[in-house]
RODO-2510 file (C-alpha; in nm, 4 decimals, decimal comma):
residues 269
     n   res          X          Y          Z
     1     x    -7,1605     1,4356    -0,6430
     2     x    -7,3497     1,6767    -0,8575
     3     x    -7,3359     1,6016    -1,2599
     4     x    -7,0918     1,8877    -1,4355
     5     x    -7,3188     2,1845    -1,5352
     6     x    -7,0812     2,2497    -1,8416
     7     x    -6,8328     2,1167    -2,0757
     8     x    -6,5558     2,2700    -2,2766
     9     x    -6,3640     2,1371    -2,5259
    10     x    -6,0663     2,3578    -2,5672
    11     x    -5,8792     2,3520    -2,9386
    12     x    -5,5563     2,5460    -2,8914
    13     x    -5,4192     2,6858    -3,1634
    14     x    -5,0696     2,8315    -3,0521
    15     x    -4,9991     3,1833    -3,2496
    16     x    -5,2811     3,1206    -3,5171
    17     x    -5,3726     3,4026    -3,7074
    18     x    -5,1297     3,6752    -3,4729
    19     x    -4,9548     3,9274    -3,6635
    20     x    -4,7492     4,0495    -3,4115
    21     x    -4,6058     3,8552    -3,1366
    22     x    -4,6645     4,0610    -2,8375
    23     x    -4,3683     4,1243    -2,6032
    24     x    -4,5196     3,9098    -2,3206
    25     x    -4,6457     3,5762    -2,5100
    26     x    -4,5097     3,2624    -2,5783
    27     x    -4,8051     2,9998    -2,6090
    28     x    -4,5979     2,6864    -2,6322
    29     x    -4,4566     2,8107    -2,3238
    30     x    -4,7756     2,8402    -2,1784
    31     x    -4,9645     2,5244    -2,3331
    32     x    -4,7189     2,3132    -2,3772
    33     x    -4,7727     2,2867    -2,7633
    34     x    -4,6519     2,4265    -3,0197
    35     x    -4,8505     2,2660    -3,3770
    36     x    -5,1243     2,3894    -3,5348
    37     x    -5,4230     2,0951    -3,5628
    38     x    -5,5882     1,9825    -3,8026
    39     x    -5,9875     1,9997    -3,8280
    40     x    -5,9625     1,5984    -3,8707
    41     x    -5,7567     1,6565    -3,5018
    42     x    -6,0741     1,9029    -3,4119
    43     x    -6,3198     1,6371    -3,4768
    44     x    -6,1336     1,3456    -3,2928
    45     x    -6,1115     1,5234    -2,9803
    46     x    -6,4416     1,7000    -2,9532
    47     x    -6,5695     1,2707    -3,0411
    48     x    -6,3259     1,1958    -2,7485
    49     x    -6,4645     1,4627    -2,4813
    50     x    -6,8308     1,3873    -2,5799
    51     x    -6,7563     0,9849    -2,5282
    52     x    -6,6476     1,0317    -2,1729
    53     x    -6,8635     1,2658    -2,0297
    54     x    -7,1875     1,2496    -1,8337
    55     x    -7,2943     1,5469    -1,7793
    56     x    -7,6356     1,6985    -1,8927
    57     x    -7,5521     2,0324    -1,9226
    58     x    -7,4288     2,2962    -2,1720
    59     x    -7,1430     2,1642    -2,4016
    60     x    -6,9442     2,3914    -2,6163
    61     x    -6,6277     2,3800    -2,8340
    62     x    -6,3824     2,6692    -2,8069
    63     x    -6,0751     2,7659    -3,0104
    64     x    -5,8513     2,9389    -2,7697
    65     x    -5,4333     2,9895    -2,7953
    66     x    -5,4143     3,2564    -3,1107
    67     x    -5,6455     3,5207    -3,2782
    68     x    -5,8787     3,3013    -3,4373
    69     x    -5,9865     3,5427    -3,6943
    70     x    -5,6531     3,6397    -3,7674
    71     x    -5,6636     3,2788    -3,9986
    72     x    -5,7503     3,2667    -4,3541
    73     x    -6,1112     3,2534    -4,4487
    74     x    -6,0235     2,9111    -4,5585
    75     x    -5,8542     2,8040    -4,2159
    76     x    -6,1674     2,9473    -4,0460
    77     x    -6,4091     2,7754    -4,2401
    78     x    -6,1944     2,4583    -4,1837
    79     x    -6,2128     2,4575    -3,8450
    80     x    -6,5484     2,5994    -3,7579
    81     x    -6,7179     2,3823    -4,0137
    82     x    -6,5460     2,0465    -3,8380
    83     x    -6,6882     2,1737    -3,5047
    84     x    -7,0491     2,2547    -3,6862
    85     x    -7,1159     1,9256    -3,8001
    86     x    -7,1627     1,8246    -3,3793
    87     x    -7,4047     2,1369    -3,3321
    88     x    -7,5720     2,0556    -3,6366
    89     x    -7,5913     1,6984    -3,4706
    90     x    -7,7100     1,8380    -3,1312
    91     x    -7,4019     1,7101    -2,9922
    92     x    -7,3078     2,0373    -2,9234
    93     x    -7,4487     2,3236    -2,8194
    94     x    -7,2389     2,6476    -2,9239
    95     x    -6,8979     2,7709    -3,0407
    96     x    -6,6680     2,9997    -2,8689
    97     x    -6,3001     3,1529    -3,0114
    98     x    -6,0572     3,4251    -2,8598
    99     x    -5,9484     3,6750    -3,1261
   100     x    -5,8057     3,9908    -3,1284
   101     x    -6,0037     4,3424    -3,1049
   102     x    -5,8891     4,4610    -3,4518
   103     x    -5,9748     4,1346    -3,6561
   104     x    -6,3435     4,1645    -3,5734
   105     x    -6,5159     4,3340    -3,8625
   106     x    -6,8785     4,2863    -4,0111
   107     x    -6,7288     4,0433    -4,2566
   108     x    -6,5992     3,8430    -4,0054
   109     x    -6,8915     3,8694    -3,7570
   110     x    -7,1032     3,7148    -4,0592
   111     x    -6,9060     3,4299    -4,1043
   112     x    -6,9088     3,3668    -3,7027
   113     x    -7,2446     3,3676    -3,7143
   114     x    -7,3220     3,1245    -3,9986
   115     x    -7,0893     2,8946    -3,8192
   116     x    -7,3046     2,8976    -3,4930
   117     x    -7,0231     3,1159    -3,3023
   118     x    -7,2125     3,2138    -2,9902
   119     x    -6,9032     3,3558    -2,7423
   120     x    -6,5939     3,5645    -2,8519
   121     x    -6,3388     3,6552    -2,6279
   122     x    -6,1114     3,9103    -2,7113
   123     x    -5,7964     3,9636    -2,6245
   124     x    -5,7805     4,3248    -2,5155
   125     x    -5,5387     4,2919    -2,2028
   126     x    -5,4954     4,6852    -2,1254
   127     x    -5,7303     4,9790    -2,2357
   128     x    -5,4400     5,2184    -2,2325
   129     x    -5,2808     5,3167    -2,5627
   130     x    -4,9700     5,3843    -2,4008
   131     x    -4,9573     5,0207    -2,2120
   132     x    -5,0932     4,9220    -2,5598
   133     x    -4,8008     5,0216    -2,7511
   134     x    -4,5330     4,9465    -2,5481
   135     x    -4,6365     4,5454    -2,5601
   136     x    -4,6561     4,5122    -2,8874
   137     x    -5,0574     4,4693    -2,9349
   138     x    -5,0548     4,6808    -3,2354
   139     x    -5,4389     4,7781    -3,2063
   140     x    -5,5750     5,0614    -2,9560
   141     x    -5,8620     5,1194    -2,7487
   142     x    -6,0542     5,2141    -3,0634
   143     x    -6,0465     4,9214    -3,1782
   144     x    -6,1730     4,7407    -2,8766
   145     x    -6,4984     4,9632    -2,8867
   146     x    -6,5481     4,8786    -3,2254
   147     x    -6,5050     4,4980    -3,1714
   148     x    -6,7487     4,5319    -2,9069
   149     x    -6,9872     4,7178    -3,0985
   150     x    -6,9997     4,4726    -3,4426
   151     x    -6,9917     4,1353    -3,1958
   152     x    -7,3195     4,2722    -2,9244
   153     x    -7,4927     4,4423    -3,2252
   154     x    -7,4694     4,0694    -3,3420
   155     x    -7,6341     3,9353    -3,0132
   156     x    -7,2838     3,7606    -2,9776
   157     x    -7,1841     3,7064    -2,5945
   158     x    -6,8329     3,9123    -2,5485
   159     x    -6,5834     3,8015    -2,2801
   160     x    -6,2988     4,0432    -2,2368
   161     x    -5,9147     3,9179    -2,1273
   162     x    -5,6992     4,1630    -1,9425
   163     x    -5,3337     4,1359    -1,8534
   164     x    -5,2270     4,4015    -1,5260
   165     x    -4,9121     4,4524    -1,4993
   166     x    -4,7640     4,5005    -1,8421
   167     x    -4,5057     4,7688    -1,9709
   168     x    -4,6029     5,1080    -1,9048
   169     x    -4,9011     4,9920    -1,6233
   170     x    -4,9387     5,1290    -1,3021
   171     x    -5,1866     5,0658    -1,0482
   172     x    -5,3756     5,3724    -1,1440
   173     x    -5,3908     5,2447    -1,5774
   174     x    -5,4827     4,8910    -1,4361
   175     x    -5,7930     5,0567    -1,2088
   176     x    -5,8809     5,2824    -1,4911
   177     x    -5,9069     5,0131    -1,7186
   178     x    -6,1124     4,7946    -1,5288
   179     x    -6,3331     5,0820    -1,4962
   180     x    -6,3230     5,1190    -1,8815
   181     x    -6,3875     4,7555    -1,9252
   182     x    -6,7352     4,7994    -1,7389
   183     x    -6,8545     5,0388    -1,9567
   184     x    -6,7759     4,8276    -2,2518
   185     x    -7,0125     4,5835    -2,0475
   186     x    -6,8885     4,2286    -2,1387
   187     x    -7,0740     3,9282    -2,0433
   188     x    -6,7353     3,8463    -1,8287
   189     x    -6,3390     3,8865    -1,8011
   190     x    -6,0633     3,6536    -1,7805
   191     x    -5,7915     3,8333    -1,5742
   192     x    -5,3968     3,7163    -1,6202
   193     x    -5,1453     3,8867    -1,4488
   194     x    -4,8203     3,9337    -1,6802
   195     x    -4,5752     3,7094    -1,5738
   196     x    -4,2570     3,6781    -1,7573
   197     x    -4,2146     3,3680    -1,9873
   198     x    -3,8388     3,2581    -2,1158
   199     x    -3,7713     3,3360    -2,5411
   200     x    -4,0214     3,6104    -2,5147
   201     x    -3,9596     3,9862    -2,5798
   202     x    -4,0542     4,0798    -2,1940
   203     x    -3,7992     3,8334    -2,1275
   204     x    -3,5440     4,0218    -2,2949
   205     x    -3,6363     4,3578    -2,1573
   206     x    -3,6551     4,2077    -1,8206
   207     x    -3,3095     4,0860    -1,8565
   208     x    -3,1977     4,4241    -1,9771
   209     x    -3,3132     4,5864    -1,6682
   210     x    -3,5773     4,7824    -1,8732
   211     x    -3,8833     4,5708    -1,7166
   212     x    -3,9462     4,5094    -1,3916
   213     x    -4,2078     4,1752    -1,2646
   214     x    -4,4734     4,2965    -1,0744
   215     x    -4,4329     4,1109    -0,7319
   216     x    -4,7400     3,8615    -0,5967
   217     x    -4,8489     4,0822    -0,2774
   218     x    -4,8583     4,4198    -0,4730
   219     x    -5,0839     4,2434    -0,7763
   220     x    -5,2790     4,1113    -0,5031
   221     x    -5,3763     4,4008    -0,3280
   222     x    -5,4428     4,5178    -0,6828
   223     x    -5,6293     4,2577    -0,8151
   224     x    -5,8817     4,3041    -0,5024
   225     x    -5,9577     4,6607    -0,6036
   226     x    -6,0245     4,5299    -0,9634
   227     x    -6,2346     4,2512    -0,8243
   228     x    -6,4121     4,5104    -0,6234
   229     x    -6,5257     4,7027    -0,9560
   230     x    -6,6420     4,4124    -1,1226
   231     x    -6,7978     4,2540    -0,8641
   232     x    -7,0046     4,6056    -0,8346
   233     x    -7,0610     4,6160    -1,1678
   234     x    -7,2317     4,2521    -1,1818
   235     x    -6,9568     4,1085    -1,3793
   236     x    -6,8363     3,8007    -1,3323
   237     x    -6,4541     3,7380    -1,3241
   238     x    -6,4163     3,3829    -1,5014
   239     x    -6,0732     3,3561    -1,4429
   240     x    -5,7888     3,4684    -1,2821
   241     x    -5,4151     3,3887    -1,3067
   242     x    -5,2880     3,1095    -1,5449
   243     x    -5,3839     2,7372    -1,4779
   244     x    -5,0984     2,5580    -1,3461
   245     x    -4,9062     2,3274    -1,5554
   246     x    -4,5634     2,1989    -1,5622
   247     x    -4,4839     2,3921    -1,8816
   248     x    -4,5791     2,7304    -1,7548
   249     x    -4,3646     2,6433    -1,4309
   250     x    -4,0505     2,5845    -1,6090
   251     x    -4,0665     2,8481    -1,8607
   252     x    -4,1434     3,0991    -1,5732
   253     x    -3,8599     3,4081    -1,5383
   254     x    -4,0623     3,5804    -1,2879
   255     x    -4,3781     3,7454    -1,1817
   256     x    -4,6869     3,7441    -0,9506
   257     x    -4,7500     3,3617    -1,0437
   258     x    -4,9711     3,1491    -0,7675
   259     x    -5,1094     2,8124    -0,8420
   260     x    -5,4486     2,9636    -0,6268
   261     x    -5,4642     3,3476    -0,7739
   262     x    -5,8465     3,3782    -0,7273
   263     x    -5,7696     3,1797    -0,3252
   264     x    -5,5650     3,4142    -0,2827
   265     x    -5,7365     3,7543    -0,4083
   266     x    -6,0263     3,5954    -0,1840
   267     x    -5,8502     3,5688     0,1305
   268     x    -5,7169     3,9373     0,0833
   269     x    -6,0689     4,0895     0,0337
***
């Protein structure tokens, strides 16, 4: 067997740095945890990935499970400066956070950079304003472009996440913004169908009768189309669907959840 290629040490922070708590998220849910860490936490676990692995390839730290730059300065600093100390060592090779569209500014983008931030990801999930507003994002598709713009004028990679399927999406907003995502021209997308989670807002609408799940075969058929335009456009599709776990399984209402999204996408095609 081959040695890994890459290794990522993922620091969740559940809900850091969000302003609004979208209708559809609930990361303890989803994670199965629900404290924030602390950089002395940041530092034992990237020393506990880096003692048990034998790869020779790329290793990065990433900060994933909130808006990262949603934090205070001081938070930032924190953790980015605990996760520094190993790329300063050449121990590792890059940083990588997920943040929201509309906390990306040249400020911030400064601060990223000092701090050896290579990747962002942000969180954009539809690039309809309508879809937009109905979930709670509080930002718009301005703000997307702009994000974009301040992170690649920075040489910083940009990975996009998108979430089919919420309020207010059709099959015709999900195509168009896939097609809108490739002119933004990200380095690659995460794709997670909305599902809906128990003590979240969707779940509340969707027990009200006023949202209804997307069902797995229609997302499928959708997802392929998406896939299609990606795959055109020569970018790669990272992810897609929510990693099994047993948290996510028992705080799961309903939706198009499969264990093998991507298999199953595949097999479609």
């Amino acid at each position: 067997m081959g040695k890994k290629k890459q290794l990522i040490i993922p620091v969740f922070i559940p809900f850091g740095g969000c302003p609004h708590k979208c209708v559809f998220c609930d990361q303890r849910g989803i994670t199965g945890q629900s404290g924030m860490p602390s950089s002395e936490d940041v530092s034992l676990k990237i020393r506990e990935y880096l003692s048990t692995w034998k790869g020779i390839g790329r290793r990065e730290v990433a900060f994933y499970g909130g808006s990262f730059t949603g934090l205070t300065t001081t938070e930032q600093e924190e953790y980015l400066g605990a996760a520094k100390v190993f790329v300063d060592a050449g121990d590792i090779d890059g940083l990588r956070i997920s943040t929201r569209p509309d906390y990306i500014d040249a400020e911030v983008v400064e601060r990223l950079l000092r701090f050896k931030v290579e990747v962002v990801e942000l969180g954009v999930q539809s690039l309809d304003n309508e879809v937009l507003a109905l979930s709670g994002r509080g930002h718009d598709v301005e703000s997307v472009e702009a994000a974009v713009g301040f992170l690649k004028e920075a040489c910083i990679e940009v990975g996009i996440q998108l979430m089919p399927g919420l309020p207010g999406d059709t099959v015709e907003r999900v195509i168009e913004t896939a097609r809108a995502t490739v002119a933004l021209a990200p380095a690659f997308v995460r794709i997670y169908p909305t599902l809906v989670i128990k003590d979240t807002a969707l779940a509340e609408l969707y027990d009200a009768g006023r949202y209804e799940a997307w069902n797995l075969t229609d997302m499928v058929e959708l997802l392929k189309k998406v896939n299609r335009i990606f795959e055109q456009a020569g970018i790669k599709i990272i992810r897609m669907g929510l990693h099994s776990s047993k948290e996510l399984e028992q705080s799961l209402i309903d939706g198009p959840y499969h264990p093998d999204l991507r298999g199953l996408v595949a097999k479609a095609g």
